[in-house]
C-alpha positions as CSV (number, residue, x, y, z in Angstrom):
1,X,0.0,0.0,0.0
2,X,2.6,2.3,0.7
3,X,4.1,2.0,-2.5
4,X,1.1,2.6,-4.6
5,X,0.8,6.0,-2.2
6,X,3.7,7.1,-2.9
7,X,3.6,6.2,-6.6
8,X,0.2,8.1,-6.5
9,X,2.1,11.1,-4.7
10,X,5.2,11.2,-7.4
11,X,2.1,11.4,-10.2
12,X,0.3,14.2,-8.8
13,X,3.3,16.2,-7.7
14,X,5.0,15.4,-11.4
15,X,1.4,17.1,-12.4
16,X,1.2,19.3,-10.1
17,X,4.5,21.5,-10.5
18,X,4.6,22.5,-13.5
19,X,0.9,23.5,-13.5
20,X,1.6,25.9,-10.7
21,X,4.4,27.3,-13.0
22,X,2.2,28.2,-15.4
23,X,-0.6,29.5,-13.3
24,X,1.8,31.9,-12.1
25,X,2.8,33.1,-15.4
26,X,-1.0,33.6,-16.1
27,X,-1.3,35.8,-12.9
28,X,1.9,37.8,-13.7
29,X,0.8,38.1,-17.1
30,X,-3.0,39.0,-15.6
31,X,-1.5,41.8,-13.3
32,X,0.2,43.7,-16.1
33,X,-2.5,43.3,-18.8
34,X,-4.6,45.1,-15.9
35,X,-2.0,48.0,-15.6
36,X,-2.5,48.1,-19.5
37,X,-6.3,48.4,-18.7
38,X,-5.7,51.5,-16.4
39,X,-3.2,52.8,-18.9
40,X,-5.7,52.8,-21.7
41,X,-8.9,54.1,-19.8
42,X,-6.8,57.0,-18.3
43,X,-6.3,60.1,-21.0
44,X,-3.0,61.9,-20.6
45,X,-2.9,65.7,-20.0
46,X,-2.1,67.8,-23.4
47,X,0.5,69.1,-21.5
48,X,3.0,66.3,-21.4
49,X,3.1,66.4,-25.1
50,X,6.0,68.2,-27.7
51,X,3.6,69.2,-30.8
52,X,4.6,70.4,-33.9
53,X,3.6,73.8,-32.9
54,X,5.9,73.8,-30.5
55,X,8.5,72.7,-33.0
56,X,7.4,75.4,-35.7
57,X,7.4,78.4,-33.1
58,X,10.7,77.5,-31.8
59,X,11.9,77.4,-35.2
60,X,10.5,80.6,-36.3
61,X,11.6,82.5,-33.7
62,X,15.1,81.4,-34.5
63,X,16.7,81.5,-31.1
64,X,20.2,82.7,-30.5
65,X,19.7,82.9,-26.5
66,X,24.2,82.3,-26.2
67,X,23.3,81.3,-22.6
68,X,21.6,78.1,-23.7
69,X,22.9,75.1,-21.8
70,X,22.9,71.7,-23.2
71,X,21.1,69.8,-20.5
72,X,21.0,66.8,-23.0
73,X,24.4,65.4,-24.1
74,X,24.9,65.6,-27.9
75,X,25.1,61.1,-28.4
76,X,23.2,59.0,-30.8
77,X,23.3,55.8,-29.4
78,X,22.0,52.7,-31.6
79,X,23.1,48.6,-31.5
80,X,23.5,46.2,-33.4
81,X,25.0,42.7,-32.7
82,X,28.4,43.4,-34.6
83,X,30.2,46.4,-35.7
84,X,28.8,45.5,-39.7
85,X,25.3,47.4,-40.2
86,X,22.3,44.8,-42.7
87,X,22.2,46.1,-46.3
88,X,19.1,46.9,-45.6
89,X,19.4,49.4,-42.7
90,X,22.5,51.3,-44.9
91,X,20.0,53.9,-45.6
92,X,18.4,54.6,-42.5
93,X,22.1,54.5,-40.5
94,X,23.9,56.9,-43.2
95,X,20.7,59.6,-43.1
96,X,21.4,59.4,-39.0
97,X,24.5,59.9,-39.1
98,X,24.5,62.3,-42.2
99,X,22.4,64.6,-40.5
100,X,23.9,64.9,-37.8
101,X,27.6,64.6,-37.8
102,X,28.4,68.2,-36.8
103,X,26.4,68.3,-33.6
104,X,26.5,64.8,-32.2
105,X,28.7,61.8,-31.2
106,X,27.6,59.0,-32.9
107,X,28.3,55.6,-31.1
108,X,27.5,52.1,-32.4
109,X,27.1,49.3,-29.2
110,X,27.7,45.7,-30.5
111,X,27.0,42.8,-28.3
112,X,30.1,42.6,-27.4
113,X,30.3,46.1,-26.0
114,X,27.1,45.9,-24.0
115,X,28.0,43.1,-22.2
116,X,31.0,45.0,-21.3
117,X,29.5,47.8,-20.5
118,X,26.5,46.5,-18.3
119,X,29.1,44.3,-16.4
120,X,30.9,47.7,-15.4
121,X,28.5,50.1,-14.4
122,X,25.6,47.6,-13.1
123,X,27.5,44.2,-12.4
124,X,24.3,43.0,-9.6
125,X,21.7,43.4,-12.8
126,X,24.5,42.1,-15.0
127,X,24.6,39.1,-13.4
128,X,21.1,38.2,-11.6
129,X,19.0,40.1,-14.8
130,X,20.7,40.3,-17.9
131,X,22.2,37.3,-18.2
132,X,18.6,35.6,-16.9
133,X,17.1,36.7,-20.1
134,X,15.7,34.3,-22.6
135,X,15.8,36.4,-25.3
136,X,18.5,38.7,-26.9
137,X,15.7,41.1,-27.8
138,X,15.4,41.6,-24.0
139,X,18.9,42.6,-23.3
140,X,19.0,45.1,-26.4
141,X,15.9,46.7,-24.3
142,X,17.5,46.2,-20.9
143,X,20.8,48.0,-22.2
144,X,19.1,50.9,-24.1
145,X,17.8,52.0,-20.5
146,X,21.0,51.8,-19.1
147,X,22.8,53.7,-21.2
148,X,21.1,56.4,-21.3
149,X,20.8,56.6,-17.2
150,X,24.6,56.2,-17.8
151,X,25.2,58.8,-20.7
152,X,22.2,60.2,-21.5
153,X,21.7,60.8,-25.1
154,X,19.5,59.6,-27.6
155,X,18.4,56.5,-28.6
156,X,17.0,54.9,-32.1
157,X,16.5,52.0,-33.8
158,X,18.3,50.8,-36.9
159,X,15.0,51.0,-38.9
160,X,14.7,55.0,-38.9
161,X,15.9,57.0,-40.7
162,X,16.5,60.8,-40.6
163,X,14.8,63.3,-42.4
164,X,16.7,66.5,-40.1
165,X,19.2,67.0,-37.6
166,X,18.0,66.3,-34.4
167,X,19.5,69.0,-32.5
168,X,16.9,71.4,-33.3
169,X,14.4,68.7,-31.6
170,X,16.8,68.7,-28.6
171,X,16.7,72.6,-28.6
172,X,12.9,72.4,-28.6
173,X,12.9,69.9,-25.3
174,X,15.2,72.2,-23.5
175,X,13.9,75.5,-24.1
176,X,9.5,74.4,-23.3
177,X,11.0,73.0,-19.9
178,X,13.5,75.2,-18.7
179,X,12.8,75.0,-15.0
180,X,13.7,71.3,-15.5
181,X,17.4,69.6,-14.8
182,X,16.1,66.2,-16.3
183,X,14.6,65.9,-19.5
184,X,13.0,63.0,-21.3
185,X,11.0,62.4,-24.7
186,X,9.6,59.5,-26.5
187,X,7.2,59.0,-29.4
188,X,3.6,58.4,-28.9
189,X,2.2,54.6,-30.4
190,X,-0.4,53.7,-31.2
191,X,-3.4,52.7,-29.6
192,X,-2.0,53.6,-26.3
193,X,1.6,54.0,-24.6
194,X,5.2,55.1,-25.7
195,X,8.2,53.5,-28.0
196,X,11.6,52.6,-26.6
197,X,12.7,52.7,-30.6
198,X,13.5,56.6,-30.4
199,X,14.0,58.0,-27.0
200,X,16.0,61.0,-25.4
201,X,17.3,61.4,-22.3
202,X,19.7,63.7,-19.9
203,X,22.1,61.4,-17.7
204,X,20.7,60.2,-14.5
205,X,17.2,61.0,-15.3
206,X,15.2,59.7,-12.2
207,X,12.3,57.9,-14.5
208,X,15.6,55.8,-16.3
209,X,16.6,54.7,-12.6
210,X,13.4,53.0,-12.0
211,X,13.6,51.3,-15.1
212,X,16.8,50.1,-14.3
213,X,15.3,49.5,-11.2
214,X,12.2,47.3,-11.8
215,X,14.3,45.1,-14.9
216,X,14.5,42.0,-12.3
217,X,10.9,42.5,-11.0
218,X,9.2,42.3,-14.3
219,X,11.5,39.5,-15.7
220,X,9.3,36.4,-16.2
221,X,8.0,34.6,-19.1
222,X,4.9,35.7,-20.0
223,X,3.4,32.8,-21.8
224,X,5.0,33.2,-25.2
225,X,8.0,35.2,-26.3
226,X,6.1,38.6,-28.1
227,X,4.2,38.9,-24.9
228,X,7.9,38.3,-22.3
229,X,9.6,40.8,-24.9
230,X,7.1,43.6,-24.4
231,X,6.8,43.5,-21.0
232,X,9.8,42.3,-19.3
233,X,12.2,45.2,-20.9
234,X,10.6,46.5,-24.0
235,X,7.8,49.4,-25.3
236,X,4.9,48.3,-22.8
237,X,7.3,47.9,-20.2
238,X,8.6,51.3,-20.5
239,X,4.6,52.6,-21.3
240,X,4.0,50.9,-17.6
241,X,6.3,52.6,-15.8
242,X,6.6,56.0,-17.8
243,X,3.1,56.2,-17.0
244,X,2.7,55.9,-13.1
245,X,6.1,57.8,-13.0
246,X,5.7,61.1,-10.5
247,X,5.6,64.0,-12.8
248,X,4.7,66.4,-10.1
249,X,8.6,67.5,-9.1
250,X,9.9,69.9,-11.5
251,X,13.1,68.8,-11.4
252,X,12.0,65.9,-13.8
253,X,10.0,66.5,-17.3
254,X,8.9,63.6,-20.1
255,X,7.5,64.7,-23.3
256,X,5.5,62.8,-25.5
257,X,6.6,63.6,-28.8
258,X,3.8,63.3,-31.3
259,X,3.7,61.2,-33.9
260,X,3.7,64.8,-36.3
261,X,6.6,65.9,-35.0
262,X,8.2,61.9,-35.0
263,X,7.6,60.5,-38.3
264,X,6.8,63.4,-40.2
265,X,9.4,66.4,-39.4
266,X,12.2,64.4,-38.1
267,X,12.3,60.3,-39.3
268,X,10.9,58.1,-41.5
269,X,10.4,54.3,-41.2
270,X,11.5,51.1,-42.9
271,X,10.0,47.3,-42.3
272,X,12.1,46.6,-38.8
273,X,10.6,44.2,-36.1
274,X,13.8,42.0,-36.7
275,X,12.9,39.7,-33.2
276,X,9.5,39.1,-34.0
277,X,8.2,35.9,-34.4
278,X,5.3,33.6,-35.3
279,X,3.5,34.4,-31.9
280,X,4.1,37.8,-32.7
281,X,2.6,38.0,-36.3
282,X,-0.1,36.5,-35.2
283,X,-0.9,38.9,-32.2
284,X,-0.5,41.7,-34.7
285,X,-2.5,40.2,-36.9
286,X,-5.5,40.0,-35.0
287,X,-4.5,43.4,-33.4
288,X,-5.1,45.1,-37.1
289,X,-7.7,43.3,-37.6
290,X,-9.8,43.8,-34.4
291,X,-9.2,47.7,-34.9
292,X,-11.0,47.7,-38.3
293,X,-14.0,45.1,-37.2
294,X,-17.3,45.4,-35.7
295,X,-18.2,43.7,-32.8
296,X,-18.9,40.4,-34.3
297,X,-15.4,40.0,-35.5
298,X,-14.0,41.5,-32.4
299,X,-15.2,38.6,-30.0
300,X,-14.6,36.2,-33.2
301,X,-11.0,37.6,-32.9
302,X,-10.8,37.2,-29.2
303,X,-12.3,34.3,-28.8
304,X,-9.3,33.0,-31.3
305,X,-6.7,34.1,-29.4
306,X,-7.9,32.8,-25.8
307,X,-7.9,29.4,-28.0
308,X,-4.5,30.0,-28.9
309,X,-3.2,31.0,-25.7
310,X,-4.8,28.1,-24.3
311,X,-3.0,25.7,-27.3
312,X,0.0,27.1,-26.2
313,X,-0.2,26.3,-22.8
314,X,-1.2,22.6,-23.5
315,X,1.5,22.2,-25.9
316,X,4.8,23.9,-22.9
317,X,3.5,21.4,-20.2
318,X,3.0,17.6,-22.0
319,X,5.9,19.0,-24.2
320,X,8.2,19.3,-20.7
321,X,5.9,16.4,-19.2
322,X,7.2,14.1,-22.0
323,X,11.0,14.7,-21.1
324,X,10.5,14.0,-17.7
325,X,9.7,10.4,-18.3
């Protein structure tokens, strides 16, 4: 008898465990698509954003003040996992630099050197966060956050190009927020929330700190790998937390920068997305597709992904059951 109990007990704790795993991923995941929730119901004061007005008076005023200062160091920062740029990001690279060799250091972080980097000047998330990750994608994210806490700067993806120099869009940030010894900007998305593909910061800005932060907090796997990228380190991590940041010290300012000012006065856009996957295609997918339904294909669209979710979640466990015995 014994041994058939204890047989029994081996079964139903084999069973057991790595159900609970994934119930907890489906809380984590639960919790954060709630903060989404709040995010999205919640409208943003007009006041956070940088418009193109703003851009066009600042322009046609044509300031000369000599006393400016230059709370924003003059850096591009952008990555890339060697030192050789794709063919097909020659374009937008060259119109970044073009543009704005004659105001700004232009540095290029391989792998290699963000590794490096990390290791020096945050060895405890080096070694318990960044090396945890699953994903590349996710220490790309990490690192952009970190460097510019570190140097400050500003950050953008391989796949945008340059249409002007961006000083004049630094200019703009530091003269509507004088008052302020931090600065910050990122481009509005779409439906709701900010991009960590473009953003601009002054060193040690406080709202970079707590990303840095909260990286080991939200690092989990959220069920499948678009879902973990986005909000372990990447644009709806960054939304989260840029959101329910204190903005009421005026030592600290973030702009929104609109998506005028973003993609039509200062970059333009080729096909990017170079991480995503099959899990993400299809989310994006029925994303697109759920914007331009009516409410028939909406819950026809939901009710496909839950399914799919759900496949997922049945094909993880007998897949990791199956190697166990």
């Amino acid at each position: 008898m014994r041994r058939e109990d204890n047989k029994k007990f081996l079964i139903s704790r084999s069973f057991s465990t790595p159900w609970n795993k994934y119930i907890r991923r489906i809380f984590y995941t639960g919790i954060f698509l709630f903060l989404i929730y709040f995010i999205i119901l919640r409208r943003r004061s007009s006041q956070v954003f940088l418009t193109a007005s703003h851009v066009n008076e600042f322009l046609q005023q044509k300031h000369t003040d000599t006393d400016h200062i230059h709370r924003i160091p003059r850096i591009i920062h952008q990555t890339w996992k060697t030192k050789h740029v794709p063919f097909h990001w020659n374009a937008t690279v060259e119109s970044v630099r073009q543009f704005n060799e004659n105001q700004f250091e232009y540095r290029l972080w391989t792998d290699e050197d963000m590794h490096k980097f990390v290791h020096e000047v945050e060895p405890d998330i080096y070694e318990h966060t960044f090396l945890t990750y699953s994903l590349d994608i996710q220490r790309v994210d990490a690192f952009r956050y970190i460097i510019l806490y570190h140097l400050g700067g500003l950050y953008i993806d391989m796949d945008n190009g340059c249409r002007k120099s961006f000083e004049s869009l630094l200019d703009v940030l530091e003269t509507i927020d004088k008052q302020s010894i931090h600065l910050a900007a990122f481009p509005r998305t779409t439906p709701v929330g900010v991009s960590n593909g473009f953003m601009i910061a002054t060193k040690g800005h406080p709202l970079f700190k707590t990303l840095i932060s909260r990286l080991s907090l939200f690092n989990h796997n959220y069920l499948i790998d678009y879902l973990t990228v986005m909000l372990s380190a990447g644009p709806t991590y960054l939304s989260i937390n840029e959101f329910y940041f204190d903005k009421s010290s005026t030592q600290s300012a973030i702009r929104i920068i609109d998506e005028v000012v973003y993609s039509g006065i200062y970059t333009w856009h080729t096909p990017g997305k170079s991480w995503h996957g099959k899990d993400a295609r299809i989310i994006l997918y029925l994303y697109h597709s759920i914007r331009l339904a009516s409410s028939k294909r909406f819950y026809s669209s939901l009710f496909i992904l839950c399914l799919i979710i759900l496949l997922l979640l049945y094909r993880c466990y007998f897949r990791r059951h199956r190697r166990k015995y």
